[in-house]
N, CA and C atoms of all chains as a GROMACS GRO file, in nm:
protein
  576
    1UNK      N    1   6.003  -6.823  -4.287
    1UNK     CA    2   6.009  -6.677  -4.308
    1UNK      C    3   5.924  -6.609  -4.202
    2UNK      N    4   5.956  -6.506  -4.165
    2UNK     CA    5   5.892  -6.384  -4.077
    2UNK      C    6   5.790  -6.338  -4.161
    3UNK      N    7   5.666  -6.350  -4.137
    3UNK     CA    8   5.546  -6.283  -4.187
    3UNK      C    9   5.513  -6.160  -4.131
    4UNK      N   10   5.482  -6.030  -4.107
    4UNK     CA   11   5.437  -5.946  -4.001
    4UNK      C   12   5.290  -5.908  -4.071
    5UNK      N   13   5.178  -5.931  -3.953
    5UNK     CA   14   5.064  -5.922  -4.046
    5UNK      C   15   4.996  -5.800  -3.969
    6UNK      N   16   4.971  -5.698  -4.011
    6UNK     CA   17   4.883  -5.569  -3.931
    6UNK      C   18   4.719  -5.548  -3.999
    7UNK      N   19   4.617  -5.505  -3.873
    7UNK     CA   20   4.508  -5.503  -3.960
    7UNK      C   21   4.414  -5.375  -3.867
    8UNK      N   22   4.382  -5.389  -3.942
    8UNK     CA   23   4.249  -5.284  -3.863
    8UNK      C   24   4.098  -5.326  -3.923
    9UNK      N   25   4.042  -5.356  -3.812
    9UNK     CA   26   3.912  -5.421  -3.791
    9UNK      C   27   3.815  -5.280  -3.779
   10UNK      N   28   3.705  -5.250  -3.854
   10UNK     CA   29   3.593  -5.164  -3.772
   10UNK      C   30   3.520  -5.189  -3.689
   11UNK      N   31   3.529  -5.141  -3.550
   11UNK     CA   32   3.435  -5.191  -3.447
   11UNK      C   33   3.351  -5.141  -3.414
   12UNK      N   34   3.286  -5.059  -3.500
   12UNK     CA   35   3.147  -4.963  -3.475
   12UNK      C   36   3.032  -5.025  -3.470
   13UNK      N   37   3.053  -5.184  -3.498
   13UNK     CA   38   2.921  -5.272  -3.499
   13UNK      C   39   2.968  -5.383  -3.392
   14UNK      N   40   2.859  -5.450  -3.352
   14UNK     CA   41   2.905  -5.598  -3.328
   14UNK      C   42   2.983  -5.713  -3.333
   15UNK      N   43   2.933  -5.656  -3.534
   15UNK     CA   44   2.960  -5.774  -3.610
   15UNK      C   45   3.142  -5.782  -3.598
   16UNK      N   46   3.170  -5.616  -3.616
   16UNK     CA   47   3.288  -5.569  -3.642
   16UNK      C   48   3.366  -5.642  -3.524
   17UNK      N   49   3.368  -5.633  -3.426
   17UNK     CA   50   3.367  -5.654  -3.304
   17UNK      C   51   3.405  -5.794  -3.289
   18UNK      N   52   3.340  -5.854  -3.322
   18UNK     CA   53   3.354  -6.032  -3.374
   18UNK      C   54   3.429  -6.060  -3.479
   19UNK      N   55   3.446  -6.004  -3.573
   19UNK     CA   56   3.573  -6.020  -3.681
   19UNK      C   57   3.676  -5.980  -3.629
   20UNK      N   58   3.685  -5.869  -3.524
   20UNK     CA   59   3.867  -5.867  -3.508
   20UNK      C   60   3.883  -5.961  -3.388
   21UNK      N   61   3.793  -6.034  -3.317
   21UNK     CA   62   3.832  -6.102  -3.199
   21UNK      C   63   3.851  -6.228  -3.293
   22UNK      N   64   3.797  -6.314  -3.420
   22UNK     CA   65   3.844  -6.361  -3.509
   22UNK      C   66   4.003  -6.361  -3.538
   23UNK      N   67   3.997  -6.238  -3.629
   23UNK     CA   68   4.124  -6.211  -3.684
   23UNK      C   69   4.234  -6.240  -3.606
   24UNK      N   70   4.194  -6.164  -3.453
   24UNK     CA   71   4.319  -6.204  -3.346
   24UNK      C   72   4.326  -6.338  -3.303
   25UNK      N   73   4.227  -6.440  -3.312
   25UNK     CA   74   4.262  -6.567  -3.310
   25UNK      C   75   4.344  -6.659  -3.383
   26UNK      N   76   4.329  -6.611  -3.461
   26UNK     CA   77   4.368  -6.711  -3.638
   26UNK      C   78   4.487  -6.682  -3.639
   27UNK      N   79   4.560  -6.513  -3.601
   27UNK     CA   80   4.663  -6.530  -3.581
   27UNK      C   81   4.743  -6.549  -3.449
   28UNK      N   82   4.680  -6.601  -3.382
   28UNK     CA   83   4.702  -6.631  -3.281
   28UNK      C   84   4.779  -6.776  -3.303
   29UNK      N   85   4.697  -6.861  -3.399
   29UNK     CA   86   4.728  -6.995  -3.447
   29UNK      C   87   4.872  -7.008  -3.508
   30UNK      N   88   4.916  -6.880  -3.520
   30UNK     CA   89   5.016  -6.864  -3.627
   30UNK      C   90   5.142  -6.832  -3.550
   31UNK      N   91   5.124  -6.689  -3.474
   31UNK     CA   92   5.250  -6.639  -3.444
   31UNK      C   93   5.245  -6.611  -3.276
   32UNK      N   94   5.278  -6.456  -3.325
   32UNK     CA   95   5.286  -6.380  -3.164
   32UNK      C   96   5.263  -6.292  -3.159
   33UNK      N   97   5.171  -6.231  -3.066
   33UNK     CA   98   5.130  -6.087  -3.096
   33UNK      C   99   5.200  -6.012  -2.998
   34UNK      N  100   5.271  -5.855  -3.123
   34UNK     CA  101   5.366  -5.805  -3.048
   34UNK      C  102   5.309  -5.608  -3.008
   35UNK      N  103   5.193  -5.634  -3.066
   35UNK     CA  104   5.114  -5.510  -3.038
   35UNK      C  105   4.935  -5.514  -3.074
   36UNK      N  106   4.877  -5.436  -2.995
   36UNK     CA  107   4.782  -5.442  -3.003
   36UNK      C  108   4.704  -5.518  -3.179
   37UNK      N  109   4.747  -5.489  -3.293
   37UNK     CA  110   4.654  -5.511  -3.412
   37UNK      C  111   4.816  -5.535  -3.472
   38UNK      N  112   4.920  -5.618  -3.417
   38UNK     CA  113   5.012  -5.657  -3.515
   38UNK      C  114   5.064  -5.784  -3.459
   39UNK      N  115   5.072  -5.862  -3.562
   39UNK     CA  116   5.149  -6.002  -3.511
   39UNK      C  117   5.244  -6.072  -3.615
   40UNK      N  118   5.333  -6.173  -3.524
   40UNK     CA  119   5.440  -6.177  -3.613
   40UNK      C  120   5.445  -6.341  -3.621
   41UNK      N  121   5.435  -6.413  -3.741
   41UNK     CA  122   5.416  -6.508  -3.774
   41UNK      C  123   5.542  -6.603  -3.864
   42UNK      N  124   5.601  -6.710  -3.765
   42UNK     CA  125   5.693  -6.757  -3.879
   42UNK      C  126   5.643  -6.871  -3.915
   43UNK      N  127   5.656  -6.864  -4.094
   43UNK     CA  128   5.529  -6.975  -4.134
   43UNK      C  129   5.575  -6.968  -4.271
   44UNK      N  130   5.624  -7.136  -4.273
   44UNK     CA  131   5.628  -7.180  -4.456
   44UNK      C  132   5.557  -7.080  -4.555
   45UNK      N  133   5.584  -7.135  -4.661
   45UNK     CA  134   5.486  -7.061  -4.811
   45UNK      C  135   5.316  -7.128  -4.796
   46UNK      N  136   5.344  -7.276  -4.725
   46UNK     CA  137   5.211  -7.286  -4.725
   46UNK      C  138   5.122  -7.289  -4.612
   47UNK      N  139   5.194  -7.296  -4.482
   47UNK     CA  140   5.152  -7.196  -4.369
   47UNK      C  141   5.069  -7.064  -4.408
   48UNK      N  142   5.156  -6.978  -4.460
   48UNK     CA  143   5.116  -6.890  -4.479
   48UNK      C  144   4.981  -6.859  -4.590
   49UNK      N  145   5.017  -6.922  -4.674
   49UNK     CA  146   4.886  -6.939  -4.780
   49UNK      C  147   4.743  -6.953  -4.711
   50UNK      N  148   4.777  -7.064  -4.606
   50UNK     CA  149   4.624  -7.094  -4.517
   50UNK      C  150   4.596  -7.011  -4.424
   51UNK      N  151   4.713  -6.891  -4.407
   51UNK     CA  152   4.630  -6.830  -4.289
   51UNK      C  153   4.604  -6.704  -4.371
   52UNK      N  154   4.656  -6.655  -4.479
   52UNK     CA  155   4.616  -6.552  -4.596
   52UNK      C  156   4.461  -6.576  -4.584
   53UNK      N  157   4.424  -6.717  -4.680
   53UNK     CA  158   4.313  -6.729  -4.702
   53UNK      C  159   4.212  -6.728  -4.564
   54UNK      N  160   4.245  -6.785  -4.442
   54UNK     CA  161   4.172  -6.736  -4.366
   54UNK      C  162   4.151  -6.638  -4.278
   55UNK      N  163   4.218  -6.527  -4.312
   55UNK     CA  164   4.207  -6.364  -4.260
   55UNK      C  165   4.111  -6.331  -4.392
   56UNK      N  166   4.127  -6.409  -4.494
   56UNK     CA  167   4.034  -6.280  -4.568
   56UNK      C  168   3.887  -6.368  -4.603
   57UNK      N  169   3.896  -6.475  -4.544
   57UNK     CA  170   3.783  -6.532  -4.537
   57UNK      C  171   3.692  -6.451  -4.418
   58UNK      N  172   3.777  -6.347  -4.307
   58UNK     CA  173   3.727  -6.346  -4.202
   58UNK      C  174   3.689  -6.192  -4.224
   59UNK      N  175   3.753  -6.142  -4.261
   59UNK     CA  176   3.724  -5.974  -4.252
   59UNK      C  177   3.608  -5.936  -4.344
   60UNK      N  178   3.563  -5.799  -4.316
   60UNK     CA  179   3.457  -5.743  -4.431
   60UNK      C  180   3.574  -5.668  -4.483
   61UNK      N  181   3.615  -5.641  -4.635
   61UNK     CA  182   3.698  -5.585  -4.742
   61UNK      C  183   3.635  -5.425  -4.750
   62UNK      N  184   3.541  -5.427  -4.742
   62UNK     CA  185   3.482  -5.308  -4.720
   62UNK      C  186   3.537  -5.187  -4.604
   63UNK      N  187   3.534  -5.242  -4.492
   63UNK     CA  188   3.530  -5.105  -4.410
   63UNK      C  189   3.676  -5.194  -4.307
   64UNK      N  190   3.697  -5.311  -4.304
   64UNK     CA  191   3.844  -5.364  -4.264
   64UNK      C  192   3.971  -5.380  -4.347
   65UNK      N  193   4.087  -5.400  -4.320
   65UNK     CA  194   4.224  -5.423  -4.398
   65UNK      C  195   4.311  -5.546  -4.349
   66UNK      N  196   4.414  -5.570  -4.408
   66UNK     CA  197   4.517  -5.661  -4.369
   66UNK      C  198   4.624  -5.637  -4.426
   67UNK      N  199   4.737  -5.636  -4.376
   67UNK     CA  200   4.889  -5.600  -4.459
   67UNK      C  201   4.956  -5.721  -4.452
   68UNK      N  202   5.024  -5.752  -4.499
   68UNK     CA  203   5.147  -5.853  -4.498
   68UNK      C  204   5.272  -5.815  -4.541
   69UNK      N  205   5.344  -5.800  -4.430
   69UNK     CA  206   5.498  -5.773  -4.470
   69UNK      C  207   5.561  -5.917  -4.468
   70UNK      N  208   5.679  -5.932  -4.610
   70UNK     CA  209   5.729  -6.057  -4.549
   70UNK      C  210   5.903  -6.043  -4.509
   71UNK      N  211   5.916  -6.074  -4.427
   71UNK     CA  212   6.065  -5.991  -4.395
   71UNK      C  213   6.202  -6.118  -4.405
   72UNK      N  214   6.108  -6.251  -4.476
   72UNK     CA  215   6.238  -6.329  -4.524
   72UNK      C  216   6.239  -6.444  -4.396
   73UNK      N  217   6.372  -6.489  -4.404
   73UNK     CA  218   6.432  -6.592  -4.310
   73UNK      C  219   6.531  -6.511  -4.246
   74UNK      N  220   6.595  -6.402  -4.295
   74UNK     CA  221   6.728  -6.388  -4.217
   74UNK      C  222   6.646  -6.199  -4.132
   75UNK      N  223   6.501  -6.222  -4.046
   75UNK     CA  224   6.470  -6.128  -4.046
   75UNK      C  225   6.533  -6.074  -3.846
   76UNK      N  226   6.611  -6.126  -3.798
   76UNK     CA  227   6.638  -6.073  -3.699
   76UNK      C  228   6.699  -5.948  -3.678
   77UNK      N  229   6.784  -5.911  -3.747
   77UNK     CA  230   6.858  -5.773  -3.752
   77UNK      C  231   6.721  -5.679  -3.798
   78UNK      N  232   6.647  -5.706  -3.862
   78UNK     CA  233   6.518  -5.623  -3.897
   78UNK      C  234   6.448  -5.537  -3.806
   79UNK      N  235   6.455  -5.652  -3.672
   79UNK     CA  236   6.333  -5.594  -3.601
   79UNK      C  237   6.398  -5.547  -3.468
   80UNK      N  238   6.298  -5.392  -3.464
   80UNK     CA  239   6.407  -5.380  -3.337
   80UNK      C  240   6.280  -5.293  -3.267
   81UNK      N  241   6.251  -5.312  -3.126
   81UNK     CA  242   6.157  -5.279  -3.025
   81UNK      C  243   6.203  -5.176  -2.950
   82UNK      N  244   6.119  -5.052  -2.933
   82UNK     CA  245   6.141  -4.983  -2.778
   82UNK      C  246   5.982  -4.975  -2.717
   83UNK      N  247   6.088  -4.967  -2.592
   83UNK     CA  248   5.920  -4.924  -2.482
   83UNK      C  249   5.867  -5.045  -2.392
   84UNK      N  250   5.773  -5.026  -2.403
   84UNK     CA  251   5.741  -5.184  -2.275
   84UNK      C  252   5.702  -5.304  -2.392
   85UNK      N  253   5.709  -5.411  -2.280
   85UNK     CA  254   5.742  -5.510  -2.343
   85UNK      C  255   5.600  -5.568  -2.360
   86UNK      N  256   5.535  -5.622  -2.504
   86UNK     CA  257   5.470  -5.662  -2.508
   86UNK      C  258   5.374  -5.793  -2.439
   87UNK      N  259   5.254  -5.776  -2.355
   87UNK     CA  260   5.240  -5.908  -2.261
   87UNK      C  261   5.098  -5.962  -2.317
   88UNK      N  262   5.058  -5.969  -2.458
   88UNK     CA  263   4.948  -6.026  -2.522
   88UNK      C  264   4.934  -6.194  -2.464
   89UNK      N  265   5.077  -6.267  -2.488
   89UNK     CA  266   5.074  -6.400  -2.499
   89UNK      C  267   5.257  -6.411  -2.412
   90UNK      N  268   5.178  -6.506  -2.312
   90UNK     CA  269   5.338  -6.568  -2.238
   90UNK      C  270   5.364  -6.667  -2.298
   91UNK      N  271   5.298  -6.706  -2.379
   91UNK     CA  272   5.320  -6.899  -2.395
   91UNK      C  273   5.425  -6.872  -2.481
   92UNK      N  274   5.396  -6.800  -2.642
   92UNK     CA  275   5.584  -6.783  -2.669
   92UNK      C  276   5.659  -6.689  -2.647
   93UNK      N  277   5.759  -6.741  -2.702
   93UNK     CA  278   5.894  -6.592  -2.688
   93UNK      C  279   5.854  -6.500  -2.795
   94UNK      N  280   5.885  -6.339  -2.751
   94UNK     CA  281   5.861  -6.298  -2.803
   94UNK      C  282   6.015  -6.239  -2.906
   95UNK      N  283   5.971  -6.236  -3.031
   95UNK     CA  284   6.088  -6.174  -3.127
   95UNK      C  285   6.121  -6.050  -3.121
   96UNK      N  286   6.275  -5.986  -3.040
   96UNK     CA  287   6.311  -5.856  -2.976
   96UNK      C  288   6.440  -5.849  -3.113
   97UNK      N  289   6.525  -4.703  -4.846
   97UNK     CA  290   6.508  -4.805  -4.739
   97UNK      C  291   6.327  -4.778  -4.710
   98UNK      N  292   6.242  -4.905  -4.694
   98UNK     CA  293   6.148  -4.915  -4.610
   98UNK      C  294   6.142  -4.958  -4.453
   99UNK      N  295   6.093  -4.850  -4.414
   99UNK     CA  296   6.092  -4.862  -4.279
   99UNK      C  297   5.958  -4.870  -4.230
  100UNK      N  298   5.900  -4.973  -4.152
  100UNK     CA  299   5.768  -4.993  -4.120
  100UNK      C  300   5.782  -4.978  -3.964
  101UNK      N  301   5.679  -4.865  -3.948
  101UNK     CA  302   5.704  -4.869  -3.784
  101UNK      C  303   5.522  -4.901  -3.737
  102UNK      N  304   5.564  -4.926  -3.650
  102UNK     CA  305   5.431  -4.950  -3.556
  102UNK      C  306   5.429  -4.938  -3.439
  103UNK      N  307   5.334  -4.876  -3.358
  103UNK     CA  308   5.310  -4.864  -3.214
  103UNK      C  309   5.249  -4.865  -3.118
  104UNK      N  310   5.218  -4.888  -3.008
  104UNK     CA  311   5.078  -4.907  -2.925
  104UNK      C  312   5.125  -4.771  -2.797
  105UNK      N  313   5.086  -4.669  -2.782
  105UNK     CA  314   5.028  -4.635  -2.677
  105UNK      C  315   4.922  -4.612  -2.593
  106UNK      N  316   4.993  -4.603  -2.454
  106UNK     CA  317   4.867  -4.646  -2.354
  106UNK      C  318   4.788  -4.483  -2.369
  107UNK      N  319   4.638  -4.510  -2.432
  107UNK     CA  320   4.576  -4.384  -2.400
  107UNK      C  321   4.454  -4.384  -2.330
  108UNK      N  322   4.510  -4.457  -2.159
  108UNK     CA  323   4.405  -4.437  -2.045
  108UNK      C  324   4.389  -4.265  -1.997
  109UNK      N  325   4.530  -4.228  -2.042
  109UNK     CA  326   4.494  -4.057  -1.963
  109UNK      C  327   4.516  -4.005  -2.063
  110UNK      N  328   4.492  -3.849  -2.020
  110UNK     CA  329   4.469  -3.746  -2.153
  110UNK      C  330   4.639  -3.693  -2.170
  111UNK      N  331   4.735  -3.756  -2.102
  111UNK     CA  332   4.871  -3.748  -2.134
  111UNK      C  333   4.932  -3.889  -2.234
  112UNK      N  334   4.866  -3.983  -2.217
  112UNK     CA  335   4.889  -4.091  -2.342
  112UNK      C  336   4.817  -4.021  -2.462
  113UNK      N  337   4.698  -3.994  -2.458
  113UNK     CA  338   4.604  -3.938  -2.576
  113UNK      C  339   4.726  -3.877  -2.645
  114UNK      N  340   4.773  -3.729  -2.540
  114UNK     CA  341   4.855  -3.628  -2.629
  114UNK      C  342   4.984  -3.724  -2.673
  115UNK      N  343   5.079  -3.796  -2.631
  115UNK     CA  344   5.141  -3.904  -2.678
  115UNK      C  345   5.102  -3.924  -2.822
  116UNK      N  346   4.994  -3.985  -2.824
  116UNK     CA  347   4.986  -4.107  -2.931
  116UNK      C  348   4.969  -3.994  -3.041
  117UNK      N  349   4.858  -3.895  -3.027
  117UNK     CA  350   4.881  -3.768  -3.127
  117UNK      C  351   5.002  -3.726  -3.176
  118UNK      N  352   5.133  -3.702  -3.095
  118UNK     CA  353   5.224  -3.673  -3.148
  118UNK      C  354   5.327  -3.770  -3.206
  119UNK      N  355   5.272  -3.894  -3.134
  119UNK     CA  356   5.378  -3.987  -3.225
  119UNK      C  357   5.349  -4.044  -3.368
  120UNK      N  358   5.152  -4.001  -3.355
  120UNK     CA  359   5.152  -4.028  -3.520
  120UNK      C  360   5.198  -3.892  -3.632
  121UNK      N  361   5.182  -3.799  -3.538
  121UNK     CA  362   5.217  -3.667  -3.588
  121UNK      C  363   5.353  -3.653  -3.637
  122UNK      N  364   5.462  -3.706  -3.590
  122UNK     CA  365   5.571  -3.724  -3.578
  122UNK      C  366   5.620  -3.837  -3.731
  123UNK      N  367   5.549  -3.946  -3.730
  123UNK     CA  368   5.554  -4.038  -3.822
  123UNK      C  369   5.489  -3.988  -3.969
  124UNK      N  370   5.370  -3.902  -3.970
  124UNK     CA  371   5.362  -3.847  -4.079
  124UNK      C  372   5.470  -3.728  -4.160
  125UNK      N  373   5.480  -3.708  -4.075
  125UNK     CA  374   5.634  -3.623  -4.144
  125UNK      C  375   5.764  -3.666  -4.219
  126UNK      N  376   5.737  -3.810  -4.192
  126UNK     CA  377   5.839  -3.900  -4.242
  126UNK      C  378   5.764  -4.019  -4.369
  127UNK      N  379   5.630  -4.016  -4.392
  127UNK     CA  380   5.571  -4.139  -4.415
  127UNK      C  381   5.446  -4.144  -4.444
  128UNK      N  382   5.394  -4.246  -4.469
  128UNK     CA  383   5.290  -4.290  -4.489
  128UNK      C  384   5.188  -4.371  -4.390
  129UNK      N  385   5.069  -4.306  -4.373
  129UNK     CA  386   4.981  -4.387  -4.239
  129UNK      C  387   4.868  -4.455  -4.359
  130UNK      N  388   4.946  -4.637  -4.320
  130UNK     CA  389   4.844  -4.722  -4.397
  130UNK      C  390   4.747  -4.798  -4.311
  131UNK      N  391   4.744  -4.787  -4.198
  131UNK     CA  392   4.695  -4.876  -4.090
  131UNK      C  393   4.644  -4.754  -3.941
  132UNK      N  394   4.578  -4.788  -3.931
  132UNK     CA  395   4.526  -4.691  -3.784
  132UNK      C  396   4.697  -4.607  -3.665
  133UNK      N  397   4.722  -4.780  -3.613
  133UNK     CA  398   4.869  -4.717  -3.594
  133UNK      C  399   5.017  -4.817  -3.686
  134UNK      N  400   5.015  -4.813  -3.781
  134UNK     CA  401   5.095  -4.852  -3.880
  134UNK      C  402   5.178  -4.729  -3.965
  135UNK      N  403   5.274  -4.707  -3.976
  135UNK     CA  404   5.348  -4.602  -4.069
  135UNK      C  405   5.431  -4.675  -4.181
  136UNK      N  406   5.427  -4.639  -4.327
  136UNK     CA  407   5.525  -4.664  -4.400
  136UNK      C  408   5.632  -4.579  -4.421
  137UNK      N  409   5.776  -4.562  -4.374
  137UNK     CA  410   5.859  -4.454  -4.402
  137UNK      C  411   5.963  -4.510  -4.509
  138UNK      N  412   5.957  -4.440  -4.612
  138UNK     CA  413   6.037  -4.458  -4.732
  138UNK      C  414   6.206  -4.330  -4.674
  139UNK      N  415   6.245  -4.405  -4.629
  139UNK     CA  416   6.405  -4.269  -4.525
  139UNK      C  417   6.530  -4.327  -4.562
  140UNK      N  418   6.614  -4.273  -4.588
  140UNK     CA  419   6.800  -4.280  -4.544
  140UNK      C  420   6.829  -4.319  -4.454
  141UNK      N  421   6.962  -4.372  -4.362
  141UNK     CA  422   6.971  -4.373  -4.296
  141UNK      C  423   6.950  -4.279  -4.172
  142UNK      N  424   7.012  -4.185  -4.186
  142UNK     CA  425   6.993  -4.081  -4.126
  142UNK      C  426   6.901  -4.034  -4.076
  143UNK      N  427   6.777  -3.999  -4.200
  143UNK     CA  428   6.639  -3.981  -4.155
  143UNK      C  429   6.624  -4.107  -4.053
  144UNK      N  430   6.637  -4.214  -4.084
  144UNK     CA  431   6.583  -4.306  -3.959
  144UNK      C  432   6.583  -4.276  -3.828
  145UNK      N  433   6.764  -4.255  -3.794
  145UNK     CA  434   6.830  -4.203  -3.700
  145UNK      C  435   6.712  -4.095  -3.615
  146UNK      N  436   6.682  -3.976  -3.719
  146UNK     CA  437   6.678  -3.858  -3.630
  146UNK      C  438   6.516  -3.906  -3.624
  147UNK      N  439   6.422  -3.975  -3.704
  147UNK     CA  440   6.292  -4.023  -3.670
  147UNK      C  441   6.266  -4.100  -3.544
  148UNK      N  442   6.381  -4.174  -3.534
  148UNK     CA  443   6.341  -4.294  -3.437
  148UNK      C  444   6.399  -4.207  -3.313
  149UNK      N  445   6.500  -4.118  -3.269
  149UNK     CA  446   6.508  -4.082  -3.159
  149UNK      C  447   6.402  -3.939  -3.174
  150UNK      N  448   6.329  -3.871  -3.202
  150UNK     CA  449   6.234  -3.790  -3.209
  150UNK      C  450   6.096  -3.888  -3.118
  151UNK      N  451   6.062  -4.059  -3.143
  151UNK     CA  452   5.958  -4.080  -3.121
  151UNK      C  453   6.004  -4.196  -3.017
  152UNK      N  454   6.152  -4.196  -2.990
  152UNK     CA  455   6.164  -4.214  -2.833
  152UNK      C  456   6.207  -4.134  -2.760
  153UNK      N  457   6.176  -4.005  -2.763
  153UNK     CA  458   6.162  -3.889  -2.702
  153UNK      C  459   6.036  -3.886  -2.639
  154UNK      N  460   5.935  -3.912  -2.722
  154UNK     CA  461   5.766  -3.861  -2.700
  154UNK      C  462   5.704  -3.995  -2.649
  155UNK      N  463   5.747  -4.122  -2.632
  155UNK     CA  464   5.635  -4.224  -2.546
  155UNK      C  465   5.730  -4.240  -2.436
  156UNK      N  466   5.607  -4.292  -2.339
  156UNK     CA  467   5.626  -4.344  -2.236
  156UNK      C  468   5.722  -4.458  -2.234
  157UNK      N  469   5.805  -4.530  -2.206
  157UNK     CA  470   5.878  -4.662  -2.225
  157UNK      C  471   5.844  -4.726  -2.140
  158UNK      N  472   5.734  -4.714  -1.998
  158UNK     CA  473   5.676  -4.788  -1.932
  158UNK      C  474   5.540  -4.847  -1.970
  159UNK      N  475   5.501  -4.805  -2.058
  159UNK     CA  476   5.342  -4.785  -2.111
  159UNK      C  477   5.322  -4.832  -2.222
  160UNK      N  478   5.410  -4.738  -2.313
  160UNK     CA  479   5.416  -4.748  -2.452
  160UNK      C  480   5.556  -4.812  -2.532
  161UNK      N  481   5.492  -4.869  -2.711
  161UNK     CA  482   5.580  -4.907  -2.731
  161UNK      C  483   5.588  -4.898  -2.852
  162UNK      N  484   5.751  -4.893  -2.942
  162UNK     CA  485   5.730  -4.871  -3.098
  162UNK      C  486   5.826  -5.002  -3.119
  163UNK      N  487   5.773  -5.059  -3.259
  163UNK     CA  488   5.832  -5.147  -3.335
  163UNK      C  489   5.913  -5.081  -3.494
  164UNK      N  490   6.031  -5.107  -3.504
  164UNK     CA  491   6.087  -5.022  -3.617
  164UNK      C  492   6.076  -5.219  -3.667
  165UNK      N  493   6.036  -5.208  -3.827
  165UNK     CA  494   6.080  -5.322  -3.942
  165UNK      C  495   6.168  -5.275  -4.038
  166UNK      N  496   6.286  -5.291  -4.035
  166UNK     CA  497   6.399  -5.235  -4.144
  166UNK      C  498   6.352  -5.376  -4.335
  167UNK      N  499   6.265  -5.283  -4.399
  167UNK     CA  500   6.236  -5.376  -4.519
  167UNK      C  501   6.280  -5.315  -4.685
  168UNK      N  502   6.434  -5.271  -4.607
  168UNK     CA  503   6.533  -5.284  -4.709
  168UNK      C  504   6.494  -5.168  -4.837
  169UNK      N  505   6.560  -5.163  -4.963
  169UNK     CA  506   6.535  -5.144  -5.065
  169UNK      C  507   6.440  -5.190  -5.157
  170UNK      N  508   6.453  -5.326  -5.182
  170UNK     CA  509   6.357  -5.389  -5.232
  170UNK      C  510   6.242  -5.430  -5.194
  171UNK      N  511   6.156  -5.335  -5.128
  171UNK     CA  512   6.032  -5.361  -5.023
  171UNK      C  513   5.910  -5.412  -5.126
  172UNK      N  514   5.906  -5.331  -5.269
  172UNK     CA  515   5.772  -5.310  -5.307
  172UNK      C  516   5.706  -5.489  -5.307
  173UNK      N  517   5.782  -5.558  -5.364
  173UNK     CA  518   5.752  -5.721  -5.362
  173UNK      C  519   5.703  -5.817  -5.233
  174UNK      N  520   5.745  -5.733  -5.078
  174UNK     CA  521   5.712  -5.790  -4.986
  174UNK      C  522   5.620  -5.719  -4.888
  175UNK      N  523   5.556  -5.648  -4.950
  175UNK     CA  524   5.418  -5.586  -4.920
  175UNK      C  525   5.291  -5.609  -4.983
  176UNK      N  526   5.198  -5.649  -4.922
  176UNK     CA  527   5.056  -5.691  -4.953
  176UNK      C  528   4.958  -5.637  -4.877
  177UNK      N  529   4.864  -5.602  -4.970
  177UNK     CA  530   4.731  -5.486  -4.884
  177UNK      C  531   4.608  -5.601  -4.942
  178UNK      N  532   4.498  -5.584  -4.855
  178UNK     CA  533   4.388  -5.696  -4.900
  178UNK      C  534   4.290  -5.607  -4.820
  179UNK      N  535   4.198  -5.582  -4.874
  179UNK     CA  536   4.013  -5.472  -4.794
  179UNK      C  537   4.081  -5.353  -4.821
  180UNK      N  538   3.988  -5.324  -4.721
  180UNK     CA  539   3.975  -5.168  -4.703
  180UNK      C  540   4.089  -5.086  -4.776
  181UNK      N  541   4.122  -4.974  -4.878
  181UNK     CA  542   4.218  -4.861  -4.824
  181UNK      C  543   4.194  -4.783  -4.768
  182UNK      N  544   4.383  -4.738  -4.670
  182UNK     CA  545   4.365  -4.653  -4.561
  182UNK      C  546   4.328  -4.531  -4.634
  183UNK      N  547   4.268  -4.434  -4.565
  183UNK     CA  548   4.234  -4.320  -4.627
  183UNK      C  549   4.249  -4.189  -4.536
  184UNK      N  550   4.353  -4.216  -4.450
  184UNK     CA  551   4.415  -4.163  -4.341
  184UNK      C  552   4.500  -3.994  -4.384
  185UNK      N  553   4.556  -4.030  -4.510
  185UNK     CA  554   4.646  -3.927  -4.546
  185UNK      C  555   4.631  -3.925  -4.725
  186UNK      N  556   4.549  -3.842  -4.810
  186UNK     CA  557   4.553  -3.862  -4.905
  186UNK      C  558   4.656  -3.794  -5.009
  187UNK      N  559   4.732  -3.729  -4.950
  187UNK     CA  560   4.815  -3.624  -4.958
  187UNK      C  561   4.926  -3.745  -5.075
  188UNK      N  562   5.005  -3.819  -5.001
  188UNK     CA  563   5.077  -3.905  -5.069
  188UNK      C  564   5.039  -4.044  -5.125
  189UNK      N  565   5.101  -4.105  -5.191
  189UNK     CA  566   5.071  -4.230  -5.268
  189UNK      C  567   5.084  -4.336  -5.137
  190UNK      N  568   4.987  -4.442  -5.139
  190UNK     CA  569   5.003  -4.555  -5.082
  190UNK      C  570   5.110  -4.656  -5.140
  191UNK      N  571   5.175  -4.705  -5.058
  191UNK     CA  572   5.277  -4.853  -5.115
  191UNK      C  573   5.141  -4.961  -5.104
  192UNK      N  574   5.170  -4.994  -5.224
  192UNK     CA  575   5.078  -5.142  -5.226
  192UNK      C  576   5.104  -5.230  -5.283
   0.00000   0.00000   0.00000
């Protein structure tokens, strides 16, 4: 299934600062990042379970967030891009 | 229909700045801001139509970029919020 995970990190601290360079790792492990604070992850039920638990192992709940959209298996007709093309990560393809 | 849009513009100059202002400006008229640049639009077809060419009117397509997620009718089940709420627009109800 297509996971789409969006977050917003507070970076008014350090600390903050270090949790979203976190956050963007972990999902880094996962998917593809197709905008600055959104990435798109295709990942079993239990894929996904382990990277749930470790985004929220990682964030402060307090003054950060995390969304999870899950857009299924049949999510290609779903997604549809304008504008420039995202260049976070060459290593995969990105989902247009 | 849920429509999840998301977008990154470039705001190195004070002509991306005015950009990104109007494209969230643009998205609140239609929606819900749950994420810094994240929108939830609850729209018709139609509304989609005249939303999505309104906010590829206003970015750059060299610079900037929007992601439309088409998440159907039955959205409320494949949405998940975890930390923070956005507190961006208190005007309407959050999907959660």
């Amino acid at each position: 299934m297509l996971v789409l995970i969006t977050y917003d990190v507070s970076t008014t601290t350090s600390d903050g600062r270090r949790r979203l360079s976190k956050v963007a790792k972990t999902c880094q492990d996962y998917g593809q990042r197709v905008q600055n604070s959104v990435f798109e992850c295709v990942v079993d039920a239990s894929q996904f379970r382990r990277l749930r638990y470790a985004l929220e192992e990682l964030i402060d709940p307090a003054t950060d967030s995390l969304r999870f959209y899950n857009l299924g298996d049949r999510y290609k007709s779903k997604v549809e891009h304008v504008g420039a093309k995202a260049s976070y990560d060459m290593d995969g393809p990105l989902i247009l």
